[in-house]
VEXDREN-2710 file (C-alpha; in Angstrom, 1 decimal):
% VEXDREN-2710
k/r/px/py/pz
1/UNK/1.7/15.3/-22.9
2/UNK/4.7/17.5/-21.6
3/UNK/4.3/21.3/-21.3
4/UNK/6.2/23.3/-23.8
5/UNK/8.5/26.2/-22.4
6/UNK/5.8/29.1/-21.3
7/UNK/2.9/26.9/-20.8
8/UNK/1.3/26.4/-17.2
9/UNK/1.4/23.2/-16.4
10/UNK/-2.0/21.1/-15.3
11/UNK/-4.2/23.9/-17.1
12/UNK/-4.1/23.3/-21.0
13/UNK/-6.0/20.9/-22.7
14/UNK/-4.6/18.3/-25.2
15/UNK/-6.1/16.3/-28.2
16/UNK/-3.8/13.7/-29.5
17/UNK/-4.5/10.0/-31.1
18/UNK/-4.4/6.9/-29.4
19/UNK/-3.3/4.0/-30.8
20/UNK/-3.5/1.1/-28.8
21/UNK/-7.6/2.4/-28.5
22/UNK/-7.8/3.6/-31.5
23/UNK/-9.6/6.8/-30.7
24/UNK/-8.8/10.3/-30.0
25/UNK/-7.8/11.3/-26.3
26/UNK/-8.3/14.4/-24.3
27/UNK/-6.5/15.5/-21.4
28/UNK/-5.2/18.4/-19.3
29/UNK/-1.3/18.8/-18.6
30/UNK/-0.3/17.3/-15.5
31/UNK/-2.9/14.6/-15.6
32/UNK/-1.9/11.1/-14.8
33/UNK/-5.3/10.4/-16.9
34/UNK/-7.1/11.2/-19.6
35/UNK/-10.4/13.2/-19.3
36/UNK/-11.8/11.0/-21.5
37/UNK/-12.0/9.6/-25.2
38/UNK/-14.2/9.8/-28.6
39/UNK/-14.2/7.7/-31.4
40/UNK/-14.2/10.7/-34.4
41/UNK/-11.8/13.8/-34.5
42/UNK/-14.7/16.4/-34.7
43/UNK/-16.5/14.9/-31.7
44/UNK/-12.8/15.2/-29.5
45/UNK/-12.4/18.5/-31.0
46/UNK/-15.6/20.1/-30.1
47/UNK/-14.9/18.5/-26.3
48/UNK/-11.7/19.5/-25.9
49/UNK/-12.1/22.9/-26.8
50/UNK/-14.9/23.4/-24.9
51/UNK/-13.2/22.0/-21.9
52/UNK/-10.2/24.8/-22.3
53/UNK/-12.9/27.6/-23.3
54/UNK/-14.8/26.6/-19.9
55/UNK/-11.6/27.1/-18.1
56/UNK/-9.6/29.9/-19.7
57/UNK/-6.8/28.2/-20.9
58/UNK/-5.0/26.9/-24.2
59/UNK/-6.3/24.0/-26.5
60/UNK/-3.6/22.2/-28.3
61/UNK/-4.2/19.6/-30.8
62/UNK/-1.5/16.8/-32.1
63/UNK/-1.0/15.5/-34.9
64/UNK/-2.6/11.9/-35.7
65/UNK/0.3/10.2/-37.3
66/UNK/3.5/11.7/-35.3
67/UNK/1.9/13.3/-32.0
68/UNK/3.6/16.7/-33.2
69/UNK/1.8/20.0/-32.7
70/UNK/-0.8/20.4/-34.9
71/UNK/-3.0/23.5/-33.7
72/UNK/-3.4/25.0/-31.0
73/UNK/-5.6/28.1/-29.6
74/UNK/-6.0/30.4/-26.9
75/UNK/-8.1/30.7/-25.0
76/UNK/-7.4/32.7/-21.6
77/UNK/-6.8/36.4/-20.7
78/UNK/-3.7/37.3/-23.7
79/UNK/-2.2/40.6/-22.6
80/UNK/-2.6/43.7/-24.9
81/UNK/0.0/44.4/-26.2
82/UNK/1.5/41.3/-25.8
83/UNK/4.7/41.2/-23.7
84/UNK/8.1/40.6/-25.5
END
């Protein structure tokens, strides 16, 4: 799980397949492990975003069959109006 440009690195929370388990993983940036794994999508969807709601930072989810971007949501302070 590398950090895209403009993400903080250690604080988001990721969602992605794995294969050799065959279940879904969840993990923070920066993590040499994985917070932990669940057997159906919905159950590692409703865990990982929890985890990045409880801590104020960005949920990203990847895609099952290429590991590519998928969702990914928000979660923190967002400045208003946003900068740029």
């Amino acid at each position: 799980m590398v950090p895209e440009e403009g993400e903080v690195s250690g604080k988001n929370v990721h969602q992605s397949w794995d294969s050799e388990r065959q279940q879904w993983k969840v993990g923070r940036e920066g993590a040499s492990r994985a917070s932990g794994y669940r057997d159906t999508e919905s159950e590692a969807r409703k865990w990982s975003q929890k985890l990045a709601k409880d801590s104020g930072s960005e949920w990203i989810k990847h895609r099952k069959d290429d590991g590519r971007i998928h969702q990914r949501n928000s979660y923190g302070d967002d400045p208003f109006p946003p900068r740029g």
